[in-house]
TITOR-674872 format. One line per 4 residues: their letters; for each residue x, z, y of N, C-alpha, C. Coordinates in nm, 3 decimals, padded with zeros to 5 digits, m for minus. Atoms other than C-alpha are relative to their C-alpha. Layout:
N
a = X/Z/Y/X/Z/Y/X/Z/Y; ...
This chain:
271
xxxx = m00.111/m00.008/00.095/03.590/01.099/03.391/00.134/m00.012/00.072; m00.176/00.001/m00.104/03.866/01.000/03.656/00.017/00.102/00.055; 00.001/m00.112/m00.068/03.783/01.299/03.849/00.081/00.154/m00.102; m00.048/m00.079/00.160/03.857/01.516/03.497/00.129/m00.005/m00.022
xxxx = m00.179/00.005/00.034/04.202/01.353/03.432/00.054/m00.001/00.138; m00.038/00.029/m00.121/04.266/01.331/03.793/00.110/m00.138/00.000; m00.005/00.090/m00.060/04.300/00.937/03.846/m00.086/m00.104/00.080; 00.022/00.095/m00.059/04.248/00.701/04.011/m00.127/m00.105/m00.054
xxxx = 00.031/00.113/00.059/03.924/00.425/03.974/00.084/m00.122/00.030; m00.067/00.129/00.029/04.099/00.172/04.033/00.136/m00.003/m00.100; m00.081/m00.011/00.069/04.386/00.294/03.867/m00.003/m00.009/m00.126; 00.084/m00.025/00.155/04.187/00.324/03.543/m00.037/m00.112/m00.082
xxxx = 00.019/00.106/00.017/04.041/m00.010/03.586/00.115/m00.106/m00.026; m00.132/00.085/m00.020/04.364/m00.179/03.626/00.032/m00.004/m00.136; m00.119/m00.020/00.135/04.497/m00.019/03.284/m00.116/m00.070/m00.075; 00.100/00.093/00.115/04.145/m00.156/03.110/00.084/m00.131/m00.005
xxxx = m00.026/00.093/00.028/04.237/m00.478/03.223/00.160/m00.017/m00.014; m00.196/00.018/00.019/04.658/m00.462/03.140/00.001/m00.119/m00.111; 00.010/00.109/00.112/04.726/m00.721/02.901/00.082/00.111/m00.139; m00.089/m00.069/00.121/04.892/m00.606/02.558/00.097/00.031/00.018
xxxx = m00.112/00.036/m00.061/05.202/m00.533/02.561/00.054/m00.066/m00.165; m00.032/00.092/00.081/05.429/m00.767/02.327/00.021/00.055/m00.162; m00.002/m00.071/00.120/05.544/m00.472/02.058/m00.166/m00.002/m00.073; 00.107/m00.045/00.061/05.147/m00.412/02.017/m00.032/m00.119/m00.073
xxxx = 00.070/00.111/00.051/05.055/m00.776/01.989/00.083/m00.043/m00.165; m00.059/00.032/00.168/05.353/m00.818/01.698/m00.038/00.080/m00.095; 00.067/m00.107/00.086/05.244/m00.516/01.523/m00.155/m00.066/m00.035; 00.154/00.077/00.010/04.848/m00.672/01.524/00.018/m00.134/m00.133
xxxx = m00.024/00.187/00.075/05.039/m01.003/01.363/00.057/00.068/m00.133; m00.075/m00.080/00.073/05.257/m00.769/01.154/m00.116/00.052/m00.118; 00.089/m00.080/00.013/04.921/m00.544/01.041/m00.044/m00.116/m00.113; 00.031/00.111/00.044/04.772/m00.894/00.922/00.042/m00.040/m00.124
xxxx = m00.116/00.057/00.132/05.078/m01.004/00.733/00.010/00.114/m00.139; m00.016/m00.075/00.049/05.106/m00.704/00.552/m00.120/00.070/m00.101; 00.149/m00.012/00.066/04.732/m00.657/00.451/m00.002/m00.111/m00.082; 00.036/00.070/00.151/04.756/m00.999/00.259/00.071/00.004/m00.061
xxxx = m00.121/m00.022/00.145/05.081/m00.930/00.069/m00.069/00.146/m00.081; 00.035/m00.137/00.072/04.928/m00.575/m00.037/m00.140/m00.058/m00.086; 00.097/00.029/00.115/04.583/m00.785/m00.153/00.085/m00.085/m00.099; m00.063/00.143/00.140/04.821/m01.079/m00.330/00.032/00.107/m00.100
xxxx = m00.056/m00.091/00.122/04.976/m00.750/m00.505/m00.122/00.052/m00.065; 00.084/m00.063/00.076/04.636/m00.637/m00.615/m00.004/00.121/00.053; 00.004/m00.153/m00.028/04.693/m00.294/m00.424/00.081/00.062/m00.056; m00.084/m00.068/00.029/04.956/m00.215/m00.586/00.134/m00.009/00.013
xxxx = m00.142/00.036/m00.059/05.267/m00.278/m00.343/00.013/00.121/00.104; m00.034/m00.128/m00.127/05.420/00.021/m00.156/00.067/m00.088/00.140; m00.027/00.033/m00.127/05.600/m00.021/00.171/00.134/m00.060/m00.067; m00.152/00.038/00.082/05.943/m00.106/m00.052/m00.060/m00.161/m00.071
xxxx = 00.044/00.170/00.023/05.791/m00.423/m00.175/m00.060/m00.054/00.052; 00.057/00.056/m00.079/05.582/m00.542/00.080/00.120/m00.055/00.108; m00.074/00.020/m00.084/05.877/m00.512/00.303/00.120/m00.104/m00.071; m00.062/00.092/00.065/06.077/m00.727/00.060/m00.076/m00.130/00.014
xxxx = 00.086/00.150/m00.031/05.815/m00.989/00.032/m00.007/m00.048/00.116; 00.040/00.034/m00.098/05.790/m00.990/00.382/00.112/m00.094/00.027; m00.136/00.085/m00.042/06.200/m01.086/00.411/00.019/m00.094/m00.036; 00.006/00.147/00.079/06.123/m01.375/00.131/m00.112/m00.105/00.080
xxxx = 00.086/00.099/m00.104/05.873/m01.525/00.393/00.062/00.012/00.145; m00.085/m00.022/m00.143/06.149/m01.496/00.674/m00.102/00.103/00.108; 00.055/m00.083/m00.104/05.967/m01.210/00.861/00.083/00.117/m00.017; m00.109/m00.078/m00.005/06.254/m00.951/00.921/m00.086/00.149/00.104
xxxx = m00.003/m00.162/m00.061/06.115/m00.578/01.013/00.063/00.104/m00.108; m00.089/m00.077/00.081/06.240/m00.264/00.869/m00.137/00.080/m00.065; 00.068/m00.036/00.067/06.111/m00.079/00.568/m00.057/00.097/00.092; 00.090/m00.085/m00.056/06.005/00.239/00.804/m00.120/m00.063/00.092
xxxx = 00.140/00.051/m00.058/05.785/00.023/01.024/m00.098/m00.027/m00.054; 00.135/00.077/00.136/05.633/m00.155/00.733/m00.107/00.173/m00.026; 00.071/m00.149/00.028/05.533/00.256/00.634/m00.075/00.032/00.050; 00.124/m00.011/m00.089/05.405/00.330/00.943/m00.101/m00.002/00.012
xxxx = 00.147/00.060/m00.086/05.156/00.090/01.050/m00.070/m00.021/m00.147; 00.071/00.015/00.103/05.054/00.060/00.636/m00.042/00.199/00.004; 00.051/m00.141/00.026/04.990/00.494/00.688/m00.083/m00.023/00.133; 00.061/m00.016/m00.061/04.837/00.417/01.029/m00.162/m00.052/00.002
xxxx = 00.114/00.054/00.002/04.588/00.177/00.900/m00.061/m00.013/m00.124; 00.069/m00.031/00.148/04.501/00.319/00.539/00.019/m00.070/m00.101; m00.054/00.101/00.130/04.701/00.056/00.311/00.084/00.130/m00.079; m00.072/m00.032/00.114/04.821/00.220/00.013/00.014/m00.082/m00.137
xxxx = 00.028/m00.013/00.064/04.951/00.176/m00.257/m00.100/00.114/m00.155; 00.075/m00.069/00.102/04.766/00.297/m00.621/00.097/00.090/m00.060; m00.109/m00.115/00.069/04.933/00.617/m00.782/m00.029/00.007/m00.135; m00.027/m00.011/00.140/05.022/00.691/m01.095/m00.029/00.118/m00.078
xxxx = 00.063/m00.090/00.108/04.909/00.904/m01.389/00.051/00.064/m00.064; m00.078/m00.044/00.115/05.059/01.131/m01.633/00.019/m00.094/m00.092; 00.006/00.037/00.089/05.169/01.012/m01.902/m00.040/00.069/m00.196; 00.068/m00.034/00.163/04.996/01.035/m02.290/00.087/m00.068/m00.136
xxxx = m00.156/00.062/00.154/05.176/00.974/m02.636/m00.168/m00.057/m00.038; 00.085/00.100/00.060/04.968/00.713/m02.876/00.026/00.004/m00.129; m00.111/00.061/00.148/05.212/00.705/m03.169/m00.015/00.148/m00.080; m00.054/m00.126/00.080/05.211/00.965/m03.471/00.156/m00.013/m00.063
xxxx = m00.121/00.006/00.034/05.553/01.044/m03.548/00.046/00.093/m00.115; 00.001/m00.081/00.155/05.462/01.284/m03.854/m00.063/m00.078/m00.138; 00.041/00.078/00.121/05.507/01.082/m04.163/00.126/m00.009/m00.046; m00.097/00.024/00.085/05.732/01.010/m04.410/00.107/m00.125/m00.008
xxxx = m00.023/00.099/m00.004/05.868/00.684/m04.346/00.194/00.035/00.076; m00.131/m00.061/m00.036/06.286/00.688/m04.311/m00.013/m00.084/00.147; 00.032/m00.019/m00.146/06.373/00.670/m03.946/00.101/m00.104/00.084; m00.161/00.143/m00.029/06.637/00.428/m03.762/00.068/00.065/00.140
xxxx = m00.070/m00.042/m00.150/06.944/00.574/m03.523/m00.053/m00.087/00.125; m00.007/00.029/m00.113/06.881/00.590/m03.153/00.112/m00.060/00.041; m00.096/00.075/m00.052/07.099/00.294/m03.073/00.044/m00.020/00.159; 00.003/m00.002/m00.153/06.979/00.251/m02.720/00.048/00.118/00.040
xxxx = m00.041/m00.086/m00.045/07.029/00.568/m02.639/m00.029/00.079/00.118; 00.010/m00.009/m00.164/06.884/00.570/m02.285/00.068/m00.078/00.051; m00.056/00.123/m00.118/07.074/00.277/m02.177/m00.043/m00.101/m00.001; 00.130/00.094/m00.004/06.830/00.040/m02.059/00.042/m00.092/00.054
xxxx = m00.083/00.123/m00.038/07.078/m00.251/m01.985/00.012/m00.108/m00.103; m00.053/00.115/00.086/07.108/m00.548/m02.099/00.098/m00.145/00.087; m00.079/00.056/m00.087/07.364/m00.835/m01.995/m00.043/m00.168/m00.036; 00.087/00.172/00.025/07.139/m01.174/m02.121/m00.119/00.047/m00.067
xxxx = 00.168/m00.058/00.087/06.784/m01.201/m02.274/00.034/m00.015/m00.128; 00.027/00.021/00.094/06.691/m01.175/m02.592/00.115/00.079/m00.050; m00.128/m00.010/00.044/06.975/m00.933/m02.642/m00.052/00.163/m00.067; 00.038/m00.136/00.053/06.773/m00.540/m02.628/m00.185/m00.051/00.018
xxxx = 00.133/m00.002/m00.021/06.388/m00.554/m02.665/m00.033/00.117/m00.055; 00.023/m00.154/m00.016/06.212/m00.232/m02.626/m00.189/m00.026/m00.025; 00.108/00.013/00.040/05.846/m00.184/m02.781/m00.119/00.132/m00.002; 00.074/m00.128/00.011/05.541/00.060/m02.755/m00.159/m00.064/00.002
xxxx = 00.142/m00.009/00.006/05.166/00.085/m02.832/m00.078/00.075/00.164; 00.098/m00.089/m00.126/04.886/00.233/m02.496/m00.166/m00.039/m00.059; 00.154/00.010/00.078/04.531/00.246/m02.535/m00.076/m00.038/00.144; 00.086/00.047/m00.070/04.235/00.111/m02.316/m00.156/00.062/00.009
xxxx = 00.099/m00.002/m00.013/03.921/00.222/m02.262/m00.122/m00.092/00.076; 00.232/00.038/m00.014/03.532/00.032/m02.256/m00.076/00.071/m00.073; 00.076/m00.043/00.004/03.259/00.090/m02.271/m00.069/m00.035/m00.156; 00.016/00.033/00.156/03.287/m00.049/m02.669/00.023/00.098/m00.061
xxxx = m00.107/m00.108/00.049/03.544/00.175/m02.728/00.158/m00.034/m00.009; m00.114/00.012/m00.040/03.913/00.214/m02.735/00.052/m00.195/m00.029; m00.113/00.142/00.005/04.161/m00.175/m02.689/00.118/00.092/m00.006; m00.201/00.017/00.009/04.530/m00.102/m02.799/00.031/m00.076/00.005
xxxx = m00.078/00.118/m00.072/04.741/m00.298/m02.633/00.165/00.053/m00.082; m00.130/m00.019/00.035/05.090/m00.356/m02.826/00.099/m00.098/00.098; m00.082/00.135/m00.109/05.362/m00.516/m02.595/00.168/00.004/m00.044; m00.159/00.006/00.027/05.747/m00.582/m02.637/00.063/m00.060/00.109
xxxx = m00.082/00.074/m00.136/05.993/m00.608/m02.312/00.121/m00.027/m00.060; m00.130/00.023/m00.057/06.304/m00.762/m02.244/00.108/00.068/00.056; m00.043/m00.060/m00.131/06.546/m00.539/m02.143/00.071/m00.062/00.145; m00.048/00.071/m00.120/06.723/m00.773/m01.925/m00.072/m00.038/00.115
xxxx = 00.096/00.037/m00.138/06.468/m00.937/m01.721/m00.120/00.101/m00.006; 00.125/m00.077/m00.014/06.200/m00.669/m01.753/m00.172/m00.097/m00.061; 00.118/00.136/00.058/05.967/m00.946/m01.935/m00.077/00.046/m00.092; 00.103/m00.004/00.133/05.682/m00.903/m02.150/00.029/m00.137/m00.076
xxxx = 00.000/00.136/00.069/05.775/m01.128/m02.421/m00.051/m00.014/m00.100; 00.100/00.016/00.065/05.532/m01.054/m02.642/m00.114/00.175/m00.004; 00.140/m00.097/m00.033/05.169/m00.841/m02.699/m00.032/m00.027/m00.104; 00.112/m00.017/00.107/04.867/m00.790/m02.915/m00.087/00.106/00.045
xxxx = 00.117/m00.108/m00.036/04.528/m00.616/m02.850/m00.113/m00.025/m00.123; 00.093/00.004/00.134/04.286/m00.514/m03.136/m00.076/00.175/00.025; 00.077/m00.157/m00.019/04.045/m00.218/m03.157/00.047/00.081/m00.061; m00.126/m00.079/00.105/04.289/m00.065/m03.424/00.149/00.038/00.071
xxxx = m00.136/00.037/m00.037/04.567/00.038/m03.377/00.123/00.026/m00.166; m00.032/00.048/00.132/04.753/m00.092/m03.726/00.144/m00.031/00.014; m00.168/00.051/00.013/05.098/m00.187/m03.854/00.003/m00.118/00.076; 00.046/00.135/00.000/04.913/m00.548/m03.822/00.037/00.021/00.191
xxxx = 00.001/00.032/m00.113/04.880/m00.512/m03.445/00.131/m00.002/00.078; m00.086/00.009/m00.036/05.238/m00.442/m03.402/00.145/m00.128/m00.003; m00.103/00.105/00.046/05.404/m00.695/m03.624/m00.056/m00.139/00.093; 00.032/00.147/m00.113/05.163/m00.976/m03.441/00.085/m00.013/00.141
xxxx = m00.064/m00.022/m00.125/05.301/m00.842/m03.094/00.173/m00.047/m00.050; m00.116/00.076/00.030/05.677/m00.903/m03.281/00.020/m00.163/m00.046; 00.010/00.109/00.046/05.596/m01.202/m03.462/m00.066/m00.101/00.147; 00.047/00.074/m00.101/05.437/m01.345/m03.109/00.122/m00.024/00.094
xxxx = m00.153/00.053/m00.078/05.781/m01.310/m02.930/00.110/m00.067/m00.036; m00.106/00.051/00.037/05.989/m01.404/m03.160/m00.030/m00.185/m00.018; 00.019/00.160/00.045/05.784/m01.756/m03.211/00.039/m00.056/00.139; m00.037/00.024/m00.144/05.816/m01.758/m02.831/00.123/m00.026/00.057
xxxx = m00.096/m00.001/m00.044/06.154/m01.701/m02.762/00.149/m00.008/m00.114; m00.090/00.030/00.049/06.358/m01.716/m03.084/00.147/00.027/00.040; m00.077/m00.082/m00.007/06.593/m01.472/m03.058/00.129/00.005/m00.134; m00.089/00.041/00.096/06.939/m01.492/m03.230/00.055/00.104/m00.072
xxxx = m00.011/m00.129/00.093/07.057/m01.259/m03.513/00.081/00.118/00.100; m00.074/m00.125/m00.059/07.156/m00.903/m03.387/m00.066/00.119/00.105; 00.070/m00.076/m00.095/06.887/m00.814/m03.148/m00.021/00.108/00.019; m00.013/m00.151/00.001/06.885/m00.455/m03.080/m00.210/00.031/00.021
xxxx = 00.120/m00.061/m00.064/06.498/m00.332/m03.128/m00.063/00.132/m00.018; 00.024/m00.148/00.006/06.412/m00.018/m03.029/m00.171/00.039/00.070; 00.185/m00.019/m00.006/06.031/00.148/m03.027/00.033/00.187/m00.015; 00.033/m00.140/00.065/05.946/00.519/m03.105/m00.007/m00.002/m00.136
xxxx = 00.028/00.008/00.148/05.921/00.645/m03.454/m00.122/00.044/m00.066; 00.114/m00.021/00.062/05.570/00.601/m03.502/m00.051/m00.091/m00.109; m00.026/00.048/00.136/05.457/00.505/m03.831/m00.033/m00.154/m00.018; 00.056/00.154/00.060/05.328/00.165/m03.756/00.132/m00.098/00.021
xxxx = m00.139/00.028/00.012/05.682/00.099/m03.621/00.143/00.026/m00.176; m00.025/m00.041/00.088/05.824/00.289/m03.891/00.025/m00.058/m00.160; 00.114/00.078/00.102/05.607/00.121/m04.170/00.127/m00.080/m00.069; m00.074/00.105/00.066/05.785/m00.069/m04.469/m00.014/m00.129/00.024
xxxx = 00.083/00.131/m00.044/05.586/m00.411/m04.330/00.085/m00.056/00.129; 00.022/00.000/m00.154/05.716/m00.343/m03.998/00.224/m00.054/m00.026; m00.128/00.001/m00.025/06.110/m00.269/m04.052/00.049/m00.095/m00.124; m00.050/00.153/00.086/06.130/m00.587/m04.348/m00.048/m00.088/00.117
xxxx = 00.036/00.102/m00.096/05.981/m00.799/m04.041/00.144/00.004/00.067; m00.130/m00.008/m00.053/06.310/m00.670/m03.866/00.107/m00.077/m00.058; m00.082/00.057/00.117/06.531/m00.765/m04.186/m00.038/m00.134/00.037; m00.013/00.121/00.047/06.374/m01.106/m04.215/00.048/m00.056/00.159
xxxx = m00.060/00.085/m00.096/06.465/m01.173/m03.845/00.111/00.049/00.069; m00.161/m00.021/00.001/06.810/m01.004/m03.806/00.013/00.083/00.087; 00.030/m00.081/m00.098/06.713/m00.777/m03.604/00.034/00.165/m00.030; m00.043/m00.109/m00.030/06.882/m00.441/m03.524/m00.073/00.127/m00.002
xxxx = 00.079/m00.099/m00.002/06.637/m00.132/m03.583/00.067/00.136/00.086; m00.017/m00.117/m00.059/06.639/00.159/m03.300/m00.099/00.065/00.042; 00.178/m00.078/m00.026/06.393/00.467/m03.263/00.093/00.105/00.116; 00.026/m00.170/m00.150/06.343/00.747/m02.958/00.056/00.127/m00.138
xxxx = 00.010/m00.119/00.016/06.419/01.095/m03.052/m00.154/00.051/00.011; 00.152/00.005/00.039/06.087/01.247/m03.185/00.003/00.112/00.132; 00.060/m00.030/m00.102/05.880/01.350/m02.917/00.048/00.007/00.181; m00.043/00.049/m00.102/06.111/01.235/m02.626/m00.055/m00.146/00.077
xxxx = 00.032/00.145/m00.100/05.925/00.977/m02.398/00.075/m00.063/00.051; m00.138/00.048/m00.068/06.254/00.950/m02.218/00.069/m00.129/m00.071; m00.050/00.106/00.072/06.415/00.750/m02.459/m00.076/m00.116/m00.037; 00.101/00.114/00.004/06.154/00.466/m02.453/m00.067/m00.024/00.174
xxxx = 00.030/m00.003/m00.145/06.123/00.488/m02.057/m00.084/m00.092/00.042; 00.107/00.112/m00.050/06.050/00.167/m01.949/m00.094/m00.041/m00.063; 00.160/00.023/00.052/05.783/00.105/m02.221/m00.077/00.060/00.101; 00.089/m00.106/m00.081/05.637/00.411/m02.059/m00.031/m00.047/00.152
xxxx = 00.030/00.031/m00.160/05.702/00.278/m01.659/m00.093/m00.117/m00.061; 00.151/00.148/00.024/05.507/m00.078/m01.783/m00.083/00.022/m00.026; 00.141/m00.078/m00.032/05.240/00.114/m01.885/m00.054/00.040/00.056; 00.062/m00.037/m00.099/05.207/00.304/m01.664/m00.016/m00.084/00.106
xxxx = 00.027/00.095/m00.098/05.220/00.056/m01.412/m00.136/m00.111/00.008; 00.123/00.116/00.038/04.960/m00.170/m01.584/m00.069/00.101/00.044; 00.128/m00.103/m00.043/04.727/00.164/m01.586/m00.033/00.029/00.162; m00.005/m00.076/m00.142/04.809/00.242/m01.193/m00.049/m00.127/00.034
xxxx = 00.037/00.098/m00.080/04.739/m00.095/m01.101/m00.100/m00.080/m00.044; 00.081/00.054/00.056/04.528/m00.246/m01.309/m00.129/00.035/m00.081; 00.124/m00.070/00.051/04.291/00.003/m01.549/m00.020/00.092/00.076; 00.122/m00.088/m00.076/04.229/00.293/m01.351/m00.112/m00.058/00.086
xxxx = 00.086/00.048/m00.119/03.940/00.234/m01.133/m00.073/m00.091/m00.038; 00.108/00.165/00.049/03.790/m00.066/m01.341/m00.060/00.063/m00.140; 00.082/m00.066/00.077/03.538/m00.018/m01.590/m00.001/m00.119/m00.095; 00.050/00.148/00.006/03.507/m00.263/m01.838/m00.063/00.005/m00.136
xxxx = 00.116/m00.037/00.085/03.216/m00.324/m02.017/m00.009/m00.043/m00.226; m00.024/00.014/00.195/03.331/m00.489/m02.387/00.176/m00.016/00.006; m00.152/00.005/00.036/03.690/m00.506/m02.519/00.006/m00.131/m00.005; m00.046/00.134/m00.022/03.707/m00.879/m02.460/m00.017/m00.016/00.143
xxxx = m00.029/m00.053/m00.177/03.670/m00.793/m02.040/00.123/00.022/m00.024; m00.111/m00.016/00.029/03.933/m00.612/m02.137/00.170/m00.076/m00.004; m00.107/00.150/00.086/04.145/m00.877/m02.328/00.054/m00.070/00.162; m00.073/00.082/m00.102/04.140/m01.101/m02.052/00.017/00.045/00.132
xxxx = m00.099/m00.068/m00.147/04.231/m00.881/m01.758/00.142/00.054/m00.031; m00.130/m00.055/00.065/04.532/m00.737/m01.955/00.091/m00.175/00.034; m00.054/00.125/m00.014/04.610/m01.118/m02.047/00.075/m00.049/00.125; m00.028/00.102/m00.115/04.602/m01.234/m01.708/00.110/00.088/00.124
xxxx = m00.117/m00.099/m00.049/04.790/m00.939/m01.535/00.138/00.009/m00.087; m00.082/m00.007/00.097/05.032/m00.939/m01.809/00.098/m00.190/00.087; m00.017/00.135/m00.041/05.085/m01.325/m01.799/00.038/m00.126/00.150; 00.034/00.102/m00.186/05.001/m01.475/m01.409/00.067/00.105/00.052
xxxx = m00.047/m00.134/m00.164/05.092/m01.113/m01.208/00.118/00.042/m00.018; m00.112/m00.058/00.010/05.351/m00.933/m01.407/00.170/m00.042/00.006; m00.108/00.057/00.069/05.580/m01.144/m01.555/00.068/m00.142/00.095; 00.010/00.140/m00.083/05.549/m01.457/m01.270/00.006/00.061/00.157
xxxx = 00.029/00.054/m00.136/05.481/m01.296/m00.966/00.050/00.166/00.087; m00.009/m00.120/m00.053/05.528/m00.911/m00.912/00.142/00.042/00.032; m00.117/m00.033/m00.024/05.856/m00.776/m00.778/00.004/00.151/m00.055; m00.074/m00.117/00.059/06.096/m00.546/m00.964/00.099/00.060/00.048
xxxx = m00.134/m00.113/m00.042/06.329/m00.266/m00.811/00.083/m00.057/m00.081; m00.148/00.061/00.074/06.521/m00.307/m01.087/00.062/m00.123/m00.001; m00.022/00.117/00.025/06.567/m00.686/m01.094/00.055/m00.027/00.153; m00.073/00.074/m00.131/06.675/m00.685/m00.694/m00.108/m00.045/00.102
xxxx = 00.123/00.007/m00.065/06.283/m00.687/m00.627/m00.021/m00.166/m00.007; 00.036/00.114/m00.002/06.234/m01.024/m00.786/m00.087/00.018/m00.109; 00.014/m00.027/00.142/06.049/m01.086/m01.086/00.000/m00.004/m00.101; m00.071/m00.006/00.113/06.076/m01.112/m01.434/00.087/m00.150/m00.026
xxxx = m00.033/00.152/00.006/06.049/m01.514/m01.440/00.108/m00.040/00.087; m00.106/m00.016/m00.099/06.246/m01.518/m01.111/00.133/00.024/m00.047; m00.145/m00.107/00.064/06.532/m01.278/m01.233/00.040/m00.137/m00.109; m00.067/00.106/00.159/06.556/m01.518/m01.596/00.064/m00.147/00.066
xxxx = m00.048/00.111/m00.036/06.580/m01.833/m01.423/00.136/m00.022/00.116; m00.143/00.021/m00.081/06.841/m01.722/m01.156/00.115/00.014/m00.074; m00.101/00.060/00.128/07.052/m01.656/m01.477/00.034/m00.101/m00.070; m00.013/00.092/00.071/06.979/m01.932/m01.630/00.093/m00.122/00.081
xxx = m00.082/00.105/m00.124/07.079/m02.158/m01.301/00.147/00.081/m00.007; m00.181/m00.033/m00.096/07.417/m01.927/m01.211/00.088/m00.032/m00.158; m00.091/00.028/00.110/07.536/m01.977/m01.651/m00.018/m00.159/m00.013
């Protein structure tokens, strides 16, 4: 084989035994570090949040390296799915101006909350999952899952945030104009808690965005790929991703790549 490349044995031998050199050995330590922030995320941390997490544990490399050596050694993150509508929006029920508008800001909590239905599959049959964010901190501040998908499952998901967080008259809430939103049950629940009624433009996903990214995000990271055998599996993997991962522990672009709990409480400390 030396004869082939034309070197040297000893020359050959020498390079077996070379020691590392120091870039390789940090990269090896690097490789390491970077494989357990991508399992803590569940598999679903690109090179843009890994490389953040990495700077919150004082380890300072740059996002293209992080890329690299996560494309050289088969870390990915999980990709994302089209997106599917859930909601019928052909019914009779009067309709409420697009207040939001597409502006998905808010400047304290409890100020815009943004709402949407998704669906689940077991091996029972379909879980709808109802959820309601925050626009400010990106927070799930309230849910509901039922094999229906009913007025009932929506108002619980409202009536669960508001016992939670007690929100002060004026709240801006905006959903799609599907009928369980819609619903006379649904928009007197609004009335009795002072709450601001705003719908999407029919058949615009856009205008309900981030419902749509949190979904999808739950689906990319959490249901594809898992199978689960009754709708109470279900329940409590939603729960606990929802609850322990999303809302406590996962980093948000938008928020400055902190996360939801994070983000609320550094407001709460700087007012």
């Amino acid at each position: 084989m030396c004869q082939v490349f034309g070197v040297s044995r000893s020359g050959y031998y020498a390079w077996l035994k070379r020691p590392e050199s120091r870039r390789k050995i940090r990269n090896k330590e690097l490789i390491k570090k970077i494989r357990k922030v991508h399992q803590i995320s569940r598999g679903t941390y690109g090179s843009p949040r890994i490389t953040r997490t990495l700077k919150k544990q004082g380890i300072t490399c740059s996002r293209n390296r992080v890329a690299r050596l996560m494309r050289e050694n088969d870390i990915a993150a999980k990709t994302r799915r089209k997106f599917k509508a859930t909601t019928n929006s052909k019914h009779h029920y009067p309709v409420a101006e697009n207040i939001v508008n597409q502006n998905f800001t808010a400047s304290h909590p409890n100020q815009v909350w943004v709402a949407d239905i998704t669906y689940v599959a077991t091996d029972e049959g379909w879980l709808y999952l109802a959820a309601i964010e925050d626009l400010f901190q990106r927070k799930i501040v309230g849910w509901a899952m039922d094999s229906t998908m009913t007025r009932q499952l929506v108002l619980d998901a409202l009536r669960q945030a508001v016992w939670r967080y007690r929100p002060s008259a004026g709240l801006i809430h905006h959903s799609d104009r599907g009928s369980q939103y819609a619903s006379h049950e649904y928009q007197q629940a609004l009335k009795d808690y002072e709450m601001n009624a705003s719908m999407s433009r029919k058949g615009n996903c856009y205008d309900n965005a981030c419902m749509e990214s949190f979904f999808g995000t739950l689906k990319r990271e959490l249901i594809y790929g898992t199978r689960f055998k009754t709708r109470a599996e279900a329940r409590q993997a939603i729960f606990e991703y929802i609850e322990v991962f999303y809302n406590r522990v996962r980093l948000h672009s938008a928020l400055g790549y902190m996360s939801p709990v994070e983000y609320e409480q550094s407001f709460k400390t700087a007012a």
